[in-house]
C-alpha positions in Angstrom: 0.0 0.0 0.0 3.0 2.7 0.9 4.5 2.2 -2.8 0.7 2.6 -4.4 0.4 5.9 -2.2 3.8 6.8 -3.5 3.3 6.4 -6.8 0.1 7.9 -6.6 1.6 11.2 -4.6 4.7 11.6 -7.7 2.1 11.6 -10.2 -0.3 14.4 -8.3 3.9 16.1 -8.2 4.1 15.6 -12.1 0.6 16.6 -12.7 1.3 19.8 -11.2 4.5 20.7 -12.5 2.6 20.4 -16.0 0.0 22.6 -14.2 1.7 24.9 -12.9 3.1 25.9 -15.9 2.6 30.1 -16.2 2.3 31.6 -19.6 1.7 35.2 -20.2 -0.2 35.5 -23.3 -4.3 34.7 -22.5 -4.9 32.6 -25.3 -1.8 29.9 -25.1 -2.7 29.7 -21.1 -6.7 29.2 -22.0 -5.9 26.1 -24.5 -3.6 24.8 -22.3 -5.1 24.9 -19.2 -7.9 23.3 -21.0 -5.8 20.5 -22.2 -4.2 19.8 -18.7 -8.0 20.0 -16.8 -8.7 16.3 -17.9 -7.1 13.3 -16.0 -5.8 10.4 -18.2 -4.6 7.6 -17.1 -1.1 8.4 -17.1 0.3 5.0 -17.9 3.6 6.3 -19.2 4.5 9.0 -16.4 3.7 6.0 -14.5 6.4 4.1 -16.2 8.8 6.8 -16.3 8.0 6.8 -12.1 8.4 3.1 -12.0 11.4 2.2 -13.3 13.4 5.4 -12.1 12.2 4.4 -8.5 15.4 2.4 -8.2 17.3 5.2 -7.4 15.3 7.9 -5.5 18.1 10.4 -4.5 17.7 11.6 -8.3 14.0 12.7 -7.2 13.4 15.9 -9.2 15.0 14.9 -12.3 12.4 11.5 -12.1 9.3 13.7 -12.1 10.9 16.1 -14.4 11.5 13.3 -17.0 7.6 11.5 -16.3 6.6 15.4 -17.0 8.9 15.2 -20.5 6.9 11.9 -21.3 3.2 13.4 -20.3 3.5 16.6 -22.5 4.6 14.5 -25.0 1.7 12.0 -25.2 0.3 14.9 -24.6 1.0 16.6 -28.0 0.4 13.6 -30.0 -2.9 13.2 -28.6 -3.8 16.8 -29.6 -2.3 16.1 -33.0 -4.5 13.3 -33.2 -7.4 14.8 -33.1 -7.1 17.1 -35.9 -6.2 14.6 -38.0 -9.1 12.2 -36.9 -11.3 15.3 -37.2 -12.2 14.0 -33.7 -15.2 15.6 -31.5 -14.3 14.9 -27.9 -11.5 13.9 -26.1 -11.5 12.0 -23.0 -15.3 12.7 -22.6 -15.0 16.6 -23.5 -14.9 18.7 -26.4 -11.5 18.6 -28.7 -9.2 21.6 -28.9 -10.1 21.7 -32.7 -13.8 21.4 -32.1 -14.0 24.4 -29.4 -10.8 26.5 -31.4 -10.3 25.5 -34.6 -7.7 22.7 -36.3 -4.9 25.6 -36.6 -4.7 25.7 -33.0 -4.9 22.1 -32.1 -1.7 22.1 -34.5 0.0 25.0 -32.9 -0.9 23.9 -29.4 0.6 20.7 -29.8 3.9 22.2 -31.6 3.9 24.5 -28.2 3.8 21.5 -25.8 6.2 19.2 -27.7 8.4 21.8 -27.5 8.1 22.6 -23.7 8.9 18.6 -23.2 12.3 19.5 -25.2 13.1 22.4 -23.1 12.5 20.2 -20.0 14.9 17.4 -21.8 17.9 19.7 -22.0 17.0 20.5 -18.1 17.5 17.0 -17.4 20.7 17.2 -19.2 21.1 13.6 -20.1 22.1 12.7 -24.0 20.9 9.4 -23.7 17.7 10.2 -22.5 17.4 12.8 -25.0 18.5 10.5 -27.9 16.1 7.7 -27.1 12.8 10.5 -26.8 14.0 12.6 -29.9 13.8 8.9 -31.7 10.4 8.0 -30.1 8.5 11.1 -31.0 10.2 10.4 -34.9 8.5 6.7 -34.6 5.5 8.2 -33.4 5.2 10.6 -36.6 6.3 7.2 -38.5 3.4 5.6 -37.1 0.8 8.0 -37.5 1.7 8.3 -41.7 1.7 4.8 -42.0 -1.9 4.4 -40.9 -2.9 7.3 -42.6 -1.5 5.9 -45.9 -3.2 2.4 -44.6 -6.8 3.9 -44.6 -9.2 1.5 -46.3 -6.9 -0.8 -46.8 -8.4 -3.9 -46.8 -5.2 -5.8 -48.0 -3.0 -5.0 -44.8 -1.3 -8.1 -43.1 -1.2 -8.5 -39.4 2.7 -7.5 -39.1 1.6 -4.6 -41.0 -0.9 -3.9 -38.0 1.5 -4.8 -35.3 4.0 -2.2 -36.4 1.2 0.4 -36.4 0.2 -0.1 -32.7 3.8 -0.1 -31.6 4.7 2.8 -33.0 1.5 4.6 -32.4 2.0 3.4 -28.5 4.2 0.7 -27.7 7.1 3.4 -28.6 6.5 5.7 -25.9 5.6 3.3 -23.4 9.2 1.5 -24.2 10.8 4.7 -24.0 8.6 6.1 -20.9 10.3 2.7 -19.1 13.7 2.8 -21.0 14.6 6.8 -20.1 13.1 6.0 -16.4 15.9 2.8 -16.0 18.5 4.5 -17.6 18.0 8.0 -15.7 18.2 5.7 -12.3 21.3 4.0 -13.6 20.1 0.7 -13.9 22.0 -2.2 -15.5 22.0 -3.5 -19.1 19.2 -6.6 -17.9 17.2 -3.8 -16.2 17.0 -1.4 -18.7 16.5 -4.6 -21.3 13.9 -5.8 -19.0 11.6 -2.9 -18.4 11.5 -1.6 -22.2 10.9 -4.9 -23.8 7.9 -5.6 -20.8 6.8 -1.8 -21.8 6.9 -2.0 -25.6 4.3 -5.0 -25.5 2.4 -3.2 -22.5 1.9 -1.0 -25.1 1.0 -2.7 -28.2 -1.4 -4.7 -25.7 -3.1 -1.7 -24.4 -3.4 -0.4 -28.4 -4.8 -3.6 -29.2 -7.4 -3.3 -26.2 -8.4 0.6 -27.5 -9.1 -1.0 -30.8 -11.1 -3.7 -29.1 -13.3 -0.9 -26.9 -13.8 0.8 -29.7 -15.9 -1.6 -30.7 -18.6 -1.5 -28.6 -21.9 -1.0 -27.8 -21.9 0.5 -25.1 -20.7 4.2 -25.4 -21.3 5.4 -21.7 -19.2 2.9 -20.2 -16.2 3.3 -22.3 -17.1 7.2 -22.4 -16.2 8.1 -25.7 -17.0 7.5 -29.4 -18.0 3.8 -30.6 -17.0 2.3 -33.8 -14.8 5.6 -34.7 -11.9 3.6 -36.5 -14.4 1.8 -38.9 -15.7 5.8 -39.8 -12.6 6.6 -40.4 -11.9 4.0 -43.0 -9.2 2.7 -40.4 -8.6 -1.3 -40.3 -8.1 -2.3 -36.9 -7.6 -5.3 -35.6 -11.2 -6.4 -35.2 -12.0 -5.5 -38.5 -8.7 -7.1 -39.9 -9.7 -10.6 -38.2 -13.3 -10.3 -39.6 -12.4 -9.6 -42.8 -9.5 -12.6 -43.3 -12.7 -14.8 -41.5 -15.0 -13.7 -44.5 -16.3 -15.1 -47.0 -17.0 -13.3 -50.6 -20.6 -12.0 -49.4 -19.3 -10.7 -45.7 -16.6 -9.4 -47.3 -18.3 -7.0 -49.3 -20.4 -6.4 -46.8 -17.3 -5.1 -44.4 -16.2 -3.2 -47.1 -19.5 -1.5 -48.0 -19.0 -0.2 -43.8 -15.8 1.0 -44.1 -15.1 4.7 -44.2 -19.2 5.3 -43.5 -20.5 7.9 -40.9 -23.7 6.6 -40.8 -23.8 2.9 -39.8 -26.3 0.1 -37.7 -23.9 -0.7 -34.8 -25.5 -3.3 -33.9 -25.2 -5.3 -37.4 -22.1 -4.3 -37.7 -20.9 -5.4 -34.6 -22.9 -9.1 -34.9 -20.8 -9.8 -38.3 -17.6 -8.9 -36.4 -18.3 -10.8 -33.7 -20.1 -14.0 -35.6 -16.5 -13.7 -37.8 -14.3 -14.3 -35.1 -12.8 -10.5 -35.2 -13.8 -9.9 -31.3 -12.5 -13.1 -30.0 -9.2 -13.2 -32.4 -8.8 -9.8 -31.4 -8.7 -11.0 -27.8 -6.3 -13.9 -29.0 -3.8 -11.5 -29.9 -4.5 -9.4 -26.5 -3.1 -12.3 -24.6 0.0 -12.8 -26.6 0.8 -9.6 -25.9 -0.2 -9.9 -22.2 1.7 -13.5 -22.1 5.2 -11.3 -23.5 5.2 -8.1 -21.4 4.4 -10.8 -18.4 7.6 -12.4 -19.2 10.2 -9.7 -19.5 8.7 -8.2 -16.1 9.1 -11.6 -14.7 13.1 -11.2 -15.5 13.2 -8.4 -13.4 15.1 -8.7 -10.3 13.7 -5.6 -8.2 10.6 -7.2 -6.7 8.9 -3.6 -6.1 9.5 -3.0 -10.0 8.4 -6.0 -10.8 5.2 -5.7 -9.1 4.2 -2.6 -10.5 4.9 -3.6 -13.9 2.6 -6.8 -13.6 -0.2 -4.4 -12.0 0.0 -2.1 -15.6 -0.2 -5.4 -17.5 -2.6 -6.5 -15.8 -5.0 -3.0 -15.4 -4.2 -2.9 -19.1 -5.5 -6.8 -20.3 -8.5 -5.6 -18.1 -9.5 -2.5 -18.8 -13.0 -1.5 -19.3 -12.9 2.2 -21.2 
């Protein structure tokens, strides 16, 4: 209970030195104050707080760096959702829908770039060299799912390398800049980013899965968004490859649509096998980031990893 109350305190810390942040001009400190009202989950500060714990006498620089990684999850987010042309966020209404798309763009440009002053604070090359090369993958990741919309001839690696450098990226380096700023040793730091990166393709795999639902209150946000959007997901991918000629054309009549039945389109999914495959593939990913945190020798580390893994297999929204 004392390290969940820990954890829990140096995340309120973080949370506030994002807060806190003072900026003169009105309309920057409006947007982002805006941004920073909502409480995520916080998955990869929580990391970053995780695998830094093993040496706590570098205290500010460990809730500096879990800052660096919020604001820029942050960013991406915001990025997002101008190019999803996306409504709400987080159960409220998206930068771009109260503003405009202009200054979802320049907001985020405004808060990746405070996470790179607050690198060069933390003065550590490596750090910096493994986030500067996350945030590329990230923009990798994002254009190779835009180029992949309605395209119903994408293979599952294809898929995988989306989701991990959409997410699993920044949750490898959320854990790999939190060993290395704590000094750990060439196992640890191994360890922690491998368990991470398939954290994180497991917890993408899971937001593809909720987003096929029917039940938008409990997940509190947007159902069946990726299927509007002409994006093949996971559940969609499995459905599809399950299909024969008739369902197929029937998937690909859906695709890309803004006005859909939910509840047809969810029954074909799910009597194709694309809800439990998807679920399949959840556990994989469950079964690998359960192995490198088993190969941790810090049992404190150890056991908050499995409790992410675990809060992510089981997550509801």
């Amino acid at each position: 209970m004392k390290n969940i109350n820990s954890l829990q305190k140096e995340v309120k810390i973080v949370k506030r030195l994002i807060k806190d942040e003072v900026i003169a001009e009105k309309n920057i400190s409006d947007l982002y104050k805006y941004i920073f009202k909502s409480d995520g989950k916080r998955l990869r500060a929580k990391l970053s707080l995780i695998t830094s714990s093993l040496n706590k006498r570098i205290n500010k620089k460990r809730l500096k760096l879990a800052a660096v990684i919020e604001l820029l999850h942050t960013a991406t987010l915001v990025h997002d959702d101008v190019v999803d042309e996306s409504q709400t966020r987080r159960g409220i209404k998206s930068v771009n829908t109260l503003w405009s798309n202009a200054h979802g763009v320049l907001i985020g440009d405004y808060i990746y770039s405070k996470a790179f002053i607050l690198m060069v604070e933390i003065a550590e090359p490596k750090i910096l060299y493994e986030l500067a090369n996350a945030t590329n993958d990230i923009s990798k990741g994002e254009l190779i799912q835009l180029d992949a919309l309605n395209n119903v001839s994408i293979d599952l690696k294809q898929l995988e390398a989306i989701s991990y450098y959409k997410t699993g990226r920044l949750f490898e380096a959320s854990a790999k800049t939190g060993a290395i700023l704590s000094s750990g040793d060439r196992n640890f730091v191994s360890n922690v980013s491998k368990c991470a990166k398939n954290l994180g393709v497991l917890f993408q795999i899971k937001d593809d899965l909720l987003d096929y639902s029917l039940d938008e209150k409990a997940i509190g946000k947007p159902v069946f968004q990726d299927i509007k959007e002409g994006k093949v997901t996971y559940p969609f991918y499995f459905a599809y490859i399950n299909a024969d000629k008739n369902n197929k054309e029937k998937l690909l009549s859906y695709l890309g649509k803004n006005r859909l039945n939910i509840k047809s389109i969810y029954s074909l999914i799910q009597n194709l096998n694309g809800i439990k495959d998807t679920k399949l593939l959840a556990s994989k990913y469950q079964n690998k980031a359960i192995k490198y945190a088993n190969l941790i020798n810090n049992k404190h580390i150890k056991a908050e990893m499995l409790k992410l893994i675990d809060s992510a297999f089981y997550r509801k929204k």
